[in-house]
C-alpha positions, 0 to 999 in steps of 0.5 A: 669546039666553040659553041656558035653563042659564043662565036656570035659575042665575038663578032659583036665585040670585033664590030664595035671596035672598028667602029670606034677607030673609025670614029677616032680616025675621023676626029683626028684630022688636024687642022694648022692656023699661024700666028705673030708672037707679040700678037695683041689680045683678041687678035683672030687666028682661025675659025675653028668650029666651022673648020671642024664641022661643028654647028654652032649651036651645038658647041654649048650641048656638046661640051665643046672645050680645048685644051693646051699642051704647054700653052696655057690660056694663050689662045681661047674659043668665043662658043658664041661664033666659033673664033679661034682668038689669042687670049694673053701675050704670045713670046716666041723665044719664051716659049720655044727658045731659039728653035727654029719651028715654034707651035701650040698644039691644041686639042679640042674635045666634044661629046656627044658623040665624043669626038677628038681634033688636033689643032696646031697653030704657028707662031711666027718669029717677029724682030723684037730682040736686039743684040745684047753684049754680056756687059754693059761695059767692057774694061781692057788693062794695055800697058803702055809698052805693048808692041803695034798689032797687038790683039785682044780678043772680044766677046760678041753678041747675042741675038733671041731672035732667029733667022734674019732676025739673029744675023748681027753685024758689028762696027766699032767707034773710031780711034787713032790707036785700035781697030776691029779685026772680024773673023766669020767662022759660020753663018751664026758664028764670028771672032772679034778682036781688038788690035793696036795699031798706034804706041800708047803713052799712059802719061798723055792718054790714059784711058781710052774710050770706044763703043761697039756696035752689033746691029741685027738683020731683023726689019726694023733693025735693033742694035745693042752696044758695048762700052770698051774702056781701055786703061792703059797700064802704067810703067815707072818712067817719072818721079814725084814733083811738087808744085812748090820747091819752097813752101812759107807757112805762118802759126799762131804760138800754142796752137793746139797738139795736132794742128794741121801745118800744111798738106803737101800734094806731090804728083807722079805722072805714073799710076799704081804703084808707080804713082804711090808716094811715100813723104818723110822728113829729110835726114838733115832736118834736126831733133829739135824740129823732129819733136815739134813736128810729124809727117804723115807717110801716106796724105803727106800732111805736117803737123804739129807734136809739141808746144809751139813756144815763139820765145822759144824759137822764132822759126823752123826750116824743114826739109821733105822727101816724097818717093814712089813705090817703083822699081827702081823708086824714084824721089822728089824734095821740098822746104816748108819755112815755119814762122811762129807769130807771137801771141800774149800767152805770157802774163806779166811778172811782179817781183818784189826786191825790198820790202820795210816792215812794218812802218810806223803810223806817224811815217812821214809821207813819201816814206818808201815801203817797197822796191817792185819790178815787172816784166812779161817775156812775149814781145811788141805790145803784148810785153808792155806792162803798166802797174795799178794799185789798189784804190782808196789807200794811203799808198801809191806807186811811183815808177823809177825806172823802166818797169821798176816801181817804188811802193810810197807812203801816200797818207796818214796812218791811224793804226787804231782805224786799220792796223794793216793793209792788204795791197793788191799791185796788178800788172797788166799787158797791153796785148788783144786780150789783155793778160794780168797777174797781180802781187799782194803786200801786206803792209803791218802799221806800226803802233805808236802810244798816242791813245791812253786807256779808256774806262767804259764809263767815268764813274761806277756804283758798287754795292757792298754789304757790311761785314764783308770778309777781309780781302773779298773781291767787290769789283773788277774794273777794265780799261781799254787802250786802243794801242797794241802790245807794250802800249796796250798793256794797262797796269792798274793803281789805287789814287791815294787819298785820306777817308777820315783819319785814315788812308783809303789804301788802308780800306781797299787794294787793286790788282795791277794786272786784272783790276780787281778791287778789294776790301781789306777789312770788314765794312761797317755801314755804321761808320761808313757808309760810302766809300769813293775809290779812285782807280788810275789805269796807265799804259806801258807806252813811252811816254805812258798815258793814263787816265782814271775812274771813280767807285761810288761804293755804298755799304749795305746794311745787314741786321747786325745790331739788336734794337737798344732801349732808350731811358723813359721820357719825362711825364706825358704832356696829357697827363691831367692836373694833379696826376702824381704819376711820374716815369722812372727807371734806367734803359730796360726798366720802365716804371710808371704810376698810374692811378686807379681810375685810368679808363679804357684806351688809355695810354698810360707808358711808352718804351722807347727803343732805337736800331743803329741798322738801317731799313728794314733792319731798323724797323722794330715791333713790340710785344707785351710777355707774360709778367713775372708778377701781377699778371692776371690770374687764371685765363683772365684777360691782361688789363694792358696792351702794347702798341705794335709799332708804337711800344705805347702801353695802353689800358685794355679795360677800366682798372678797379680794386681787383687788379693788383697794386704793382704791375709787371710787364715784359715788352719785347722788341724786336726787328725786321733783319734776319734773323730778327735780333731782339731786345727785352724791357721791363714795365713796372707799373703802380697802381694808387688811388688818388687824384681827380678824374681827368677829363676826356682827351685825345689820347683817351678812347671814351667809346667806339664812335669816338675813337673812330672819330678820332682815328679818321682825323689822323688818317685825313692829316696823314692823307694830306701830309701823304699827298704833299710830300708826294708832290714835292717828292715828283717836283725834286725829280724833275729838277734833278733829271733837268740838272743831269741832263743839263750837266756838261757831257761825259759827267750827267746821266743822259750821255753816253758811258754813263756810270753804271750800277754794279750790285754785288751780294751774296746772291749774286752781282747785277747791273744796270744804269743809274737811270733804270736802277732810280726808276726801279726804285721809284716804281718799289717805292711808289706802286707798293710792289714786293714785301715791305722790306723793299720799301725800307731798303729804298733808303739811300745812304746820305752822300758826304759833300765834297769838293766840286763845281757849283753843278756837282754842287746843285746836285749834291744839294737836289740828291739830298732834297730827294732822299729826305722826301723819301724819308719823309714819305716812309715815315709818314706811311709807317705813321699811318700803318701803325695808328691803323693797327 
């Protein structure tokens, strides 16, 4: 049983709901609008709040909105005046495809009481599609032998649109050989066919062009068209032909490997495989032209695969085949007539056929060296040939025949100024560009002995120490003779001549072969103290020819001999009046008197002693030796000295009765050389009284002040004397130098091959001119410069006189002059260097 509470919520639910369905039946009306596809933006469709019953002042507070099934934003309300609008471009056939009825349901929802509508518009189809074909263009293959009334069928067009709008209709273009066959199935459904109504000829037509139309029945009409292009197909009823049955082409010889000869272009009035042709040489075309040139299969162009050589082959004819690929094929033939042009790719030949060598330097002019043939194996002006040779030679070339050349003497030959020459013949076309080649000749002159051997200098000086061992090598003289071989070859020999009593060969030899001079046997500058060589060089020419030199050969001193005493000398011219003193004694011994009141400094003995060496080795010293016997006793001191380079014996104190009677002293003499030789003497000296005081003298030494007095007086004599043999010794210079330089060429020192000086010792050789080795001198002896052993050694050996000129004779005479002031002007200086001790 159902409690009446219960009963009354039912009936209250029940009520409710037939309120809302009558609501939602209310709002449900819907309401149609149509409008235009393509419509523009804004255009108006409806107005859909006053059809709907909606104030517009309450769309905005209602919530007034809509919403599209599937349409989009295509249409928009304005909520100003309720105007239904379209809002975006509207495509029919976009939207609903090629149906027949096209609509955008639209639902528009307000609150408030909530409320429903259902709107739908219509959008109406409008003509804006043409017809379109599937393609563009439309490519139909007919062969040529297809039979009248042919068909081919088309494709047809298709139209977006509906309706009228998609009603099409077709017209084809004109043409004599096809027409359009339509056939209506339905309304909306047509077959097209092509069909032939005229023979087709691939050859005259062979394709074919036409245009269809389908035109729609839409206002205004469109139209779509198609392109039919008609190839007709070909059938093999031509062959191959060429434009020319004969085809001239010139090359240039040696083109490159693969040069393009010619292209050949046969045509076939067929097509495809009909119209393919294939070229290939002929089978009568021979080998040799197969290896010069190819074909190509396909483009049909020649060209070349060998060397092209125009003085190989002037010419070639080939013969061409060209084939289609048809069934049955069918062929063409042509000649291609090759012509090389020659080109100057040959450069000339120069052969030499005879050749005479070597030729003599006295060959007469026009003597013929060698025979010379030229020629070039290109043609015309480019096998020309014209020969040259080198330019500033002795030589020319004298065409004798027809490219045939002698190679003549053209001048004097010196072999001594060129012994040979190198030739160069070149041999030049007269092609664009010229070609040459060249021959070399090496043509070798022939020596003839005109040139005698020729010393470096007529004259040499060698230096030569004394006691030298036999058969030692001194000097090595060289001539040189400008010839060659058997010519050139210089044998030495010595010009006999006598030295004294005796013969020079006896005193030097000379090697035939290198020139070598030697001494036979020891040299004493004693004896000799030069020595002139001369040496003869002659060549082993026929005749031969010869010429000589001179040795000035000094012999240099060496300190072989010890210094010798001389006997004493008679009484000294200062010995005073009475003086019964007196010298005696023989060599070694010197005894003297000397009286008892001799005083101090005075010179009472003198040892006297000689050297047969010379310079240095010459230069002696004394020393006073402890005596055997009345020496002084203890430590006393010696009553008497000795002069250092005098040998003077001199008192050292006054004598008295102390000293003994009888004196000894020992004085040893010695030399420079080394090693120093020396020499012993002995001095007796007696002591007596008796004769009277002398007086003082020069010799004597009375005190200091006058033995100073005295000394300045012999230095100012020797400073004088110094002084004049000094000038007189630059005045023989200069008149020396002027004799030289003024002496006729080839013997004085101011010409060139000047003697030379040629020092040999054993140090060592050194040379050096006559000039310089004077010079050097001049400086040692003048500026004082090395030890004094430089100074003596400036003593030159005195030159014999011997036959000449009166200008070697004025020579001889100022050389002279020269080595006595020199001696003069050691002497002096010795002199001043001994009183100074």
């Amino acid at each position: 049983m159902v409690s009446p509470k219960s009963r009354d919520g039912e009936v209250r639910r029940l009520l409710l709901s037939l309120l809302l369905l009558a609501a939602w039946e209310a709002g449900s009306s819907q309401i149609h609008y149509s409008v235009q596809e393509e419509a523009k933006h804004g255009t108006f469709v409806g107005r859909i709040a006053q059809d709907l019953g909606l104030e517009l002042a309450e769309l905005v507070p209602r919530l007034f909105r809509m919403a599209s099934k599937g349409g989009g934003d295509l249409l928009e309300v304005n909520l100003q005046n309720g105007i239904l609008f379209v809002n975006s471009r509207i495509d029919r056939e976009e939207l609903c495809g090629r149906s027949l009825e096209c609509s955008i349901h639209l639902e528009v929802i307000v609150e408030r009481p909530l409320q429903v509508f259902h709107v739908e518009v219509e959008v109406k189809d409008i003509n804006d599609n043409p017809p379109i074909f599937p393609r563009a263009v439309k490519i139909i293959r007919f062969h040529e032998s297809r039979l009248l009334d042919s068909r081919f069928p088309l494709e047809g067009a298709s139209d977006a649109d509906i309706g009228v709008n998609a009603l099409l209709s077709y017209k084809l273009s004109s043409s004599e050989f096809f027409f359009l066959d339509i056939q209506t199935n339905d309304e909306l459904s047509q077959s097209l066919s092509l069909v032939l109504r005229k023979s087709l000829d691939r050859e005259e037509t062979a394709e074919i062009n036409l245009l269809l139309v389908a035109t729609d029945g839409g206002k205004p009409e469109l139209t779509g068209t198609v392109q039919l292009l008609i190839k007709v197909l070909d059938v093999n009823d031509n062959e191959p032909t060429f434009d020319q049955s004969v085809y001239k082409v010139q090359l240039l010889e040696n083109i490159a490997n693969g040069t393009l000869v010619i292209k050949l272009n046969s045509s076939d009035a067929d097509e495809g495989s009909n119209s393919e042709i294939v070229y290939s040489f002929s089978g009568d075309v021979s080998p040799n032209t197969k290896t010069k040139f190819k074909i190509d299969p396909g483009s049909g162009e020649i060209r070349t695969q060998g060397q092209l050589d125009y003085e190989e082959m002037k010419s070639y004819e080939i013969q061409v085949i060209a084939y289609d690929n048809g069934n049955p094929s069918m062929t063409g033939h042509c000649k291609i007539s090759v012509k090389l042009v020659d080109i100057n790719d040959n450069t000339p030949e120069v052969s030499i056929t005879s050749l005479s060598l070597p030729i003599r330097e006295d060959a007469e002019l026009g003597t013929v060296i060698a025979l010379m043939k030229v020629s070039d194996l290109d043609s015309g002006v480019n096998g020309e040939v014209t020969c040259t040779l080198t330019h500033h030679v002795p030589f020319k070339l004298v065409s004798t025949f027809k490219n045939y050349y002698s190679l003549v003497l053209d001048g004097t030959l010196d072999r001594e100024s060129v012994a040979s020459y190198e030739l160069v013949v070149t041999a030049r076309d007269g092609g664009s560009p010229s070609l040459w080649a060249t021959a070399s000749v090496s043509v070798e002159v022939g020596d003839v002995n005109d040139n005698a051997p020729v010393f470096a200098q007529p004259e040499y000086t060698v230096f030569v120490k004394e006691n030298n061992a036999p058969g030692c090598h001194i000097f090595t003289v060289s001539a040189r003779d400008a010839d060659a071989q058997e010519n050139a070859r210089v044998a030495y020999s010595l010009v006999e001549r006598r030295v004294g009593e005796r013969a020079l060969s006896s005193y030097v030899s000379v090697h035939a072969e290198s020139g070598k001079v030697f001494a036979l046997q020891p040299l004493d500058r004693e004896e000799l103290e030069l020595l002139q060589v001369g040496v003869s060089a002659r060549d082993a020419g026929a005749p031969p020819l010869g010429s000589n030199v001179t040795l000035q050969v000094f012999v240099l001193d060496e300190n072989d001999n010890a210094p010798a005493l001389l006997p004493p000398p008679p009484p000294s011219p200062w010995a005073p009046p009475g003086w019964p003193g007196g010298a005696g004694g023989g060599a070694g011994v010197v005894s003297q008197r000397v009286a008892r009141w001799v005083g101090a400094g005075q010179v009472v003995a003198k040892v006297r002693a000689v050297d047969a060496d010379s310079g240095y080795n010459a230069w002696l010293s004394y020393e006073l030796q402890e005596a055997a016997s009345g020496a002084a006793s203890g430590g006393a001191r010696s009553a008497f000295r000795v002069g250092l380079y005098t040998g003077e014996i001199s008192t050292t104190r006054a004598l008295d009765e102390a000293d003994a009677a009888r004196q000894r002293l020992l004085v040893l003499v010695r030399d420079h050389g080394e090693p120093a030789l020396t020499a012993t003497a002995t001095v007796l000296l007696w002591l007596e009284d008796g004769g009277p005081a002398p007086k003082a003298s020069s010799r004597r030494v009375v005190g200091p002040a006058a033995a100073e007095a005295a000394l300045v007086d012999v230095h100012v004599y020797l400073v004088v004397a110094i002084c004049a043999v000094s000038s007189l010794l630059v005045l023989t210079l200069l008149v020396y130098t002027a004799l030289r330089c003024s002496a006729p060429r080839g013997e004085g020192a101011c010409v060139p091959g000047q003697a030379r000086l040629v020092c040999s010792s054993a140090v060592g050789s050194w040379s050096s001119s006559p000039r310089r080795q004077r010079r050097q001198r001049q400086q040692q002896v003048c500026s004082g410069e090395g030890p004094p052993k430089a100074d003596l050694m400036a003593f030159s050996p005195s030159l014999p006189q011997g036959p000449g000129s009166a200008e070697e004779r004025q020579l001889s005479e100022a050389e002279q002059l020269g080595k006595v002031s020199l001696k003069f002007f050691f002497y002096s200086k010795y002199m001043l260097s001994s009183l100074s001790q």
